[in-house]
N, C-alpha and C positions, 0 to 999 in steps of 0.2 A: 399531489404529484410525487411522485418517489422519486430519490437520490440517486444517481447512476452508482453510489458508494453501498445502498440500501439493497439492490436489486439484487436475487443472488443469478448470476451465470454461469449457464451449464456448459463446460467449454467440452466440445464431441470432437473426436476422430475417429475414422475405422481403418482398420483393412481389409483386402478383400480378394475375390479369384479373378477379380477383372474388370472392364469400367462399364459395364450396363448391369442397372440397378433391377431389372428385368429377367435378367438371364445367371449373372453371376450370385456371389453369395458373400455374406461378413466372414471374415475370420477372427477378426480383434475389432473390439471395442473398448474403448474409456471415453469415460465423462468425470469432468475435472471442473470443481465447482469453484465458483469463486465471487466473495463476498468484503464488501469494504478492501476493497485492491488487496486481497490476498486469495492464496487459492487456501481452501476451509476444509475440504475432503476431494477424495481421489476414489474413485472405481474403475476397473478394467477386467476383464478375461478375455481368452480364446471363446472362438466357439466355432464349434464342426459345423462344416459346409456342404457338408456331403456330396462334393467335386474337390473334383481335380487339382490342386494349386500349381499353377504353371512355374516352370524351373526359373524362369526371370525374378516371378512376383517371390519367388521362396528366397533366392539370392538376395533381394532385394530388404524385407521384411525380416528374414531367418526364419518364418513361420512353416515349418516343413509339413508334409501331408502325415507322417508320420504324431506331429505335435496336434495335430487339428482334428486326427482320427479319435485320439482321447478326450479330445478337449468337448465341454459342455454345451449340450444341444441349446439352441435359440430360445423355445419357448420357457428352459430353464433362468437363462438370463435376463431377456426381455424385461419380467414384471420388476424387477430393480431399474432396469435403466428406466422404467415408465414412473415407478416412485420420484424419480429424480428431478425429472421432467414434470412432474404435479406440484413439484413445493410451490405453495402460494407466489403469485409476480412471476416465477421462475423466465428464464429468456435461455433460448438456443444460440449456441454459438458453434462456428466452425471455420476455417479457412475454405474459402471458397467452396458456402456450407450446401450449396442444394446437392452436390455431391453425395456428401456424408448422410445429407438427409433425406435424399430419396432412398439410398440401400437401406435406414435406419426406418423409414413409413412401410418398405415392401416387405420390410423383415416383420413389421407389427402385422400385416396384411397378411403373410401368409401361415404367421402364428396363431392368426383369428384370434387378436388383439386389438382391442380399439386403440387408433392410432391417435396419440397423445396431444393435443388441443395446445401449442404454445408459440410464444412468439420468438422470431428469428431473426439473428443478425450474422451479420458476414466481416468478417475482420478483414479480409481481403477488400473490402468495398470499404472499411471507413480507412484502412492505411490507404488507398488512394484518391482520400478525400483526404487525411489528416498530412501525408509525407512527400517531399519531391518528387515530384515526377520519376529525376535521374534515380531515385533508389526502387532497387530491385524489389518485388513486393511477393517473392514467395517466403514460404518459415522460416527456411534455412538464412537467407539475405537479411529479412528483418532481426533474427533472432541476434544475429552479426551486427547490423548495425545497434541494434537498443543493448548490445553483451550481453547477450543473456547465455548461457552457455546449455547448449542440449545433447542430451542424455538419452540414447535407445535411438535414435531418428529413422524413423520408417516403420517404428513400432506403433501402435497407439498410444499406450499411456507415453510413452516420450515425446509424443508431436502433440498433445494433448496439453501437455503441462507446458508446452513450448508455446503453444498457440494462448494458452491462458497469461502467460507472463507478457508475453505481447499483445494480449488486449488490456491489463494492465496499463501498459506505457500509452497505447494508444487512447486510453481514457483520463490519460493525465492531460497529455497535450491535447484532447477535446476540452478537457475544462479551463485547463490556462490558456491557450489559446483562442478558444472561438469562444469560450464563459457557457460552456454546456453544465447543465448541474442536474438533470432532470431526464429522465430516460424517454421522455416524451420529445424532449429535444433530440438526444439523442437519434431517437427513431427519422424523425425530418431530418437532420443532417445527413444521416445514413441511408438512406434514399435519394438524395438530392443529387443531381448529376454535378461533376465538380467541372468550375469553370477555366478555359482556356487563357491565359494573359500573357501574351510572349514581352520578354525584357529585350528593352531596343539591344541591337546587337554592340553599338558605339559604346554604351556604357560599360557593356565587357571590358572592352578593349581599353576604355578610360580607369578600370580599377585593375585592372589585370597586374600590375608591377605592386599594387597597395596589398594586394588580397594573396601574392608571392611571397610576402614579407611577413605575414600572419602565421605564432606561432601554432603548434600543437600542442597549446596550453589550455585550462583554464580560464575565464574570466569574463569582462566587461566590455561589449563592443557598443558605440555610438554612432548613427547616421546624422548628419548634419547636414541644411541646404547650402546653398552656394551663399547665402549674406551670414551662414554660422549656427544658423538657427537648431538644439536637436530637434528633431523630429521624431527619434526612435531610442531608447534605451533598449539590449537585451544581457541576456547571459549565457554562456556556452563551455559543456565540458572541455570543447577544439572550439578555439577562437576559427583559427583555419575551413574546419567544416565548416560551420554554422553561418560564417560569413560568407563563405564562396557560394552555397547553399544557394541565395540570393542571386545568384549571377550566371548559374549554369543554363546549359543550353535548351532544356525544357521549358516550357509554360509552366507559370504559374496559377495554384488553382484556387487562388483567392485573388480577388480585385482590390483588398485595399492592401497587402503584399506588393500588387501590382505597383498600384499608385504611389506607395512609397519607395518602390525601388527606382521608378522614374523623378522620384526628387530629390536622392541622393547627389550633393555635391561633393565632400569629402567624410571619409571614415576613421574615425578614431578609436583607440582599443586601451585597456587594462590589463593586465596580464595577472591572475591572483596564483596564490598558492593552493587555493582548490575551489574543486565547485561550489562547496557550499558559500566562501567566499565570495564568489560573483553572487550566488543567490540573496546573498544578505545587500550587496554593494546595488545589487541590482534594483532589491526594494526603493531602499534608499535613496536612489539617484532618481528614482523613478514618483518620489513623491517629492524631491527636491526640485524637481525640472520641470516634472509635467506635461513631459512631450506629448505632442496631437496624436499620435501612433500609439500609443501603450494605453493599456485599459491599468488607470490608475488605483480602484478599488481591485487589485490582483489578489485573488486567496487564492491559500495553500493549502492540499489534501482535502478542503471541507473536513479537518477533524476535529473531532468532539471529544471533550473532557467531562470527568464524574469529576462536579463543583461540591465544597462543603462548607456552609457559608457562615461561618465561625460568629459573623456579628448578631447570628438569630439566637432566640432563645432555642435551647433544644435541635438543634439543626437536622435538618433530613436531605435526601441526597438528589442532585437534579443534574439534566444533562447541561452543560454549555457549549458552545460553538466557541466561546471568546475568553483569553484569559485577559477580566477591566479590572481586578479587584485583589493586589498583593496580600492582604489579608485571609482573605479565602484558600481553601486548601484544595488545588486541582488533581486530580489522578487520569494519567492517560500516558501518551495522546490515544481515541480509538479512531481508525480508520472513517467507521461507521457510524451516522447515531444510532443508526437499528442496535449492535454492538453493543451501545455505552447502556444504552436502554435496555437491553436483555441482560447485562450484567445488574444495575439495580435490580430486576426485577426476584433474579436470585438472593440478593442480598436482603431484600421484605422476605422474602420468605424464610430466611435464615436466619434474621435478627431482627429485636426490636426497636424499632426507630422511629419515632412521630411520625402518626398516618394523617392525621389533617391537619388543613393548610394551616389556620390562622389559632395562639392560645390568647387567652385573656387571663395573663398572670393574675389580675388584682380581680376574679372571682374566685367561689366555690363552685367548683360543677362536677360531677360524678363521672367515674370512668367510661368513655364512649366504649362502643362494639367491639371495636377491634381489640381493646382490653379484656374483653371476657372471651376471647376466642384466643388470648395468646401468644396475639404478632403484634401488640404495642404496650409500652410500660403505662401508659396513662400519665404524661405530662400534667398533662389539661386539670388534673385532678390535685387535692391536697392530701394526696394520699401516697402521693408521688414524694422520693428526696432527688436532689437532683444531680449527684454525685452514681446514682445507679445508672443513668442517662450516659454520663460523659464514660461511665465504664463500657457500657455498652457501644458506644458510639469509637469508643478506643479496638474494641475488636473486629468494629467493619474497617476501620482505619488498615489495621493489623491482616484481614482477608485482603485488601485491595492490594497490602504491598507482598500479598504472598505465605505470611506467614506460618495459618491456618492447612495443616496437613488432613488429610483422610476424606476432603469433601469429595473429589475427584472420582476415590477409589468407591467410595458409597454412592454417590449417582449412577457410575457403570453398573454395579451390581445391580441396579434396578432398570438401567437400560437392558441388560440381557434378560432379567426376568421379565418385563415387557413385552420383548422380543420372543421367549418359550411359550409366552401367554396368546402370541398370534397378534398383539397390540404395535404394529408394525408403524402406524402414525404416531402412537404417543414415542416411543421407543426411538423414532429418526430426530423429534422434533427434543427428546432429551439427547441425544448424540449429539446437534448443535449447541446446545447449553455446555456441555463437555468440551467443545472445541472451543468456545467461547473462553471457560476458563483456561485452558492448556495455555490458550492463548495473553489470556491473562498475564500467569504464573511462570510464561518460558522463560523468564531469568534465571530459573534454577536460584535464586539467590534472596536472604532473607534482605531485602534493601525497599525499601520505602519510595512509590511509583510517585508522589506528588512531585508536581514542575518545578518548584524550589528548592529539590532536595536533588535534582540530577545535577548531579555531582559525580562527573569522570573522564577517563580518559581514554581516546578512541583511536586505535593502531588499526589501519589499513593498508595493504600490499599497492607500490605503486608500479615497480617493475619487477616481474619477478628476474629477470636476468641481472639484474644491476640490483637486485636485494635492495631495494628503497622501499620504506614507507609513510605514509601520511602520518604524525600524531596530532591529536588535539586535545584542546585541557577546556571541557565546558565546567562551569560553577551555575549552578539553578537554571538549568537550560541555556545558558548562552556562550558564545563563545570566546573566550581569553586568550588565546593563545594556541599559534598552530606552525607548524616548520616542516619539512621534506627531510627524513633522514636518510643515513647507509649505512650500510653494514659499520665502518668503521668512524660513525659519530659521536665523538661526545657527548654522555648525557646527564654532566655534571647540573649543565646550566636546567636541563629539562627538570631532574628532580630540586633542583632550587626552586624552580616555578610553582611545583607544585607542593613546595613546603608554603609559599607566600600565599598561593590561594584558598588551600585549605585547611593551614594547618598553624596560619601567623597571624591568627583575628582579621583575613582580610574580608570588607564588606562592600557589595561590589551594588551600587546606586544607579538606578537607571536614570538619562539624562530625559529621554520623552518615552511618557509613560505609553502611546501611540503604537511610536519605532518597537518600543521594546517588547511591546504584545505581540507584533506583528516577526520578530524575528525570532522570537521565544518559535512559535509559529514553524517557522523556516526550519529550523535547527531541528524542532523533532521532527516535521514533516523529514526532513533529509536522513536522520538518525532512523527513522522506522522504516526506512526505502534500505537503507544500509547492514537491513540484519544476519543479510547470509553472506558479506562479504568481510566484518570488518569483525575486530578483536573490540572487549565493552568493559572496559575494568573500572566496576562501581566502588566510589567510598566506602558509603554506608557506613556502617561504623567501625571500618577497619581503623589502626593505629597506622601511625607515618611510616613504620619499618613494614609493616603488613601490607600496604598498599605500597611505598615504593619495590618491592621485594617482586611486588606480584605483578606491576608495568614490565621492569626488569625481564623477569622471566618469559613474559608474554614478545618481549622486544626479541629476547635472545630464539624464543619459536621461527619467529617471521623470517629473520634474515640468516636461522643455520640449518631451519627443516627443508 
């Protein structure tokens, strides 16, 4: 069964000269892929309709009849979006998609194209499985409530990449909340009519002064029955939403929501200095307590690290689900294991690194296969020293944290020769291998990806009117220390923290080895959700005036651009 993180989704929008998929015609198409919760590539063009574009839809779109008369005929565009729609697994996505997808089958139809064989989902149909009633469920409304901010709206590619960041979210809260992990689940929830369960109206009226008092914060909310009991641990960017949530005037479309909201006797709350905060408080509490309500074995992201597992002889590279083993050297977090595995797979092919599984030091045996073809030094053999090994194994180290220049540039060159060659499969399926590393490598920075060495400090905008920002000071993934500044904060006490952490022998001991996998966990899941909002000022091997210099400056952006 595939990983709803494995799958890749083709997220489509169009526009068009009008709403029968019969009669009118495309003007704009994209399709916005997306793989391991991120989008991995983007396509879109115009394309001439040859009618009319009516002055509302041009208003509306800015697509004039003028831009559409230039723009590239269908059966030109078509065999790309049909490439798109064949990658192996592939699935359709769209906002209330038979729409999109009937003009996109009548346009293969009357390009006398065979119409592309894939399966379909509706994001419109699991947000009214997966979100309140009371919330509005078109792009615009969701794109509002999850922040996501959209760009071009009415265009294709901008409702496209809108619609792709909101199936995102929406596949988070399928796996945290309903424990979806599998697209075959997926698919049954997604079809399954969502159920009615109205909240006695009394109990409104019995929290209604509690749920008034509830900040616009951050943090920890708790249900308790009437003898004290919790019942529920959650966590909430708005304590205020997330709680009232539970009480508005809609049905709700889960029954064991239901059932707990009917056993609510009082509500107690937390207030943190950020979400990720409650997310950590939240674990915590939630394996401390054990409420009947909470699915206790809760994961985060389903993501996967490349393990290196230092106590083997010789060590070779595997994916992990789990950081059990401080000794081992993790490199991640990846969204995906598809990902973590496609990156190994480049790396065998790039370097030598023991290809089978088990050596038997204390024989003689002569170099296996994979030694006379070139991709292994031949541990296994005494032919072997073992100092060539650990060099060798120092340069995949050295690739994972980026350091390694010109691969990127020499796979391209053979993706477009590929591509001149008419090898248009090999050529898309190296274009992924490329995105995979970009992705890799986005730090732009030569610093070392293993979990023990994340080491930095992370400034987030919290209001922009009032110039506040979040800082935090994580040491190997976790977190130490975090405060809400302004514009005119002292940051005497900030750069003293972070002389104590990383620059005054401090060593920082996990108390359960459990908690602390599972938070390590949290913290990148939260930090990889974070990457197009926040400022990432890594150690590495900067000196304490290089790295305090460089927070500094980064502080002085936030609160004077």
């Amino acid at each position: 069964m595939s990983s709803i993180w494995d799958v890749p989704f083709i997220v489509c929008d169009v526009e068009t000269t009008g709403a029968d998929a019969g009669k009118n015609r495309l003007t704009d198409i994209a399709c916005v892929t997306v793989v391991g919760g991120e989008i991995v590539s983007e396509f879109s063009s115009l394309i001439n309709p040859h009618q009319f574009i009516p002055q509302f839809i041009q208003k509306m779109t800015g697509i004039t009849n003028e831009m559409a008369f230039t723009a590239p005929e269908a059966d030109f565009i078509l065999p790309d979006v049909a490439r798109l729609f064949n990658i192996t697994n592939a699935v359709f996505v769209a906002h209330n998609y038979k729409f999109d997808w009937s003009f996109i089958e009548q346009s293969f139809i009357r390009s006398r194209l065979p119409v592309p064989d894939i399966n379909k989902f509706c994001t419109l149909k699991l947000a009214r499985r997966l979100l309140d009633p009371s919330i509005k469920k078109n792009v615009g409304n969701l794109a509002h409530y999850f922040k996501i901010k959209v760009r071009n709206r009415h265009r294709a590619l901008g409702d496209a990449k809108a619609t792709a960041l909101v199936l995102i979210e929406l596949l988070e809260l399928a796996e945290s909340e309903h424990n979806i992990k599998t697209i075959e689940q997926l698919k049954v929830f997604h079809s399954k009519s969502a159920g009615k369960f109205k909240t006695d109206s009394k109990l409104k009226e019995k929290f209604k002064d509690v749920i008034s008092q509830l900040p616009d914060e951050p943090g920890v909310y708790y249900f308790l029955n009437n003898t004290g009991r919790i019942l529920y641990v959650g966590k909430a960017k708005s304590l205020r939403e997330r709680v009232s949530s539970y009480f508005g005037s809609e049905a709700h479309s889960s029954k064991k929501v239901a059932d707990l909201v009917k056993r609510i006797g009082k509500i107690r709350w937390e207030v943190t200095e950020s979400e990720l905060s409650a997310l950590i408080n939240e674990s915590r509490e939630i394996k401390r307590l054990q409420p009947p309500f909470n699915i206790v074995a809760k994961r985060y992201m389903s993501l996967s690290y490349i393990k290196i597992d230092k106590s083997e002889n010789f060590p070779r590279l595997e994916v992990s689900s789990t950081i059990d083993d401080y000794s081992a050297e993790y490199y991640g977090p990846f969204r995906s294991q598809y990902f973590a595995e496609e990156i190994i797979k480049i790396i065998e092919k790039k370097f030598k690194l023991r290809k089978c599984e088990k050596i038997n030091l204390k024989q003689t045996s002569k170099p296996c296969f994979y030694y006379h073809i070139d991709s292994c030094p031949a541990p296994c053999s005494l032919e072997f020293y073992t100092n060539n090994y650990e060099e060798e194994l120092q340069r995949v180290r050295d690739f994972l944290s980026g350091f390694l220049n010109g691969i990127i540039e020499f796979m391209e060159d053979q993706m477009y020769e590929l591509s001149e060659q008419f090898k248009f499969e090999e050529a898309a399926e190296l274009r992924n291998k490329i995105l995979y590393l970009k992705k890799l490598f986005k730090r732009n920075e030569n610093i070392s990806t293993t979990i023990n060495d994340n080491n930095l400090v992370f400034l987030m905008p919290v209001s922009e009117r009032e110039k506040t920002f979040l800082l935090i000071i994580f040491r190997a993934g976790r977190l130490l220390y975090q405060c809400t500044l302004g514009k005119k904060a002292p940051l005497d006490s900030v750069f003293n923290l972070i002389h104590k952490y990383y620059f005054d022998n401090y060593y920082f001991v996990p108390e359960n080895m459990d908690n602390d996998s599972d938070e390590i966990k949290i913290v990148t899941s939260w930090l990889y959700k974070q990457q197009s909002n926040a400022h990432f000022i890594y150690l590495g091997n900067k000196t304490e005036h290089e790295f305090v210099n460089e927070v500094q400056t980064n502080i002085h952006n936030l609160v004077f651009d």
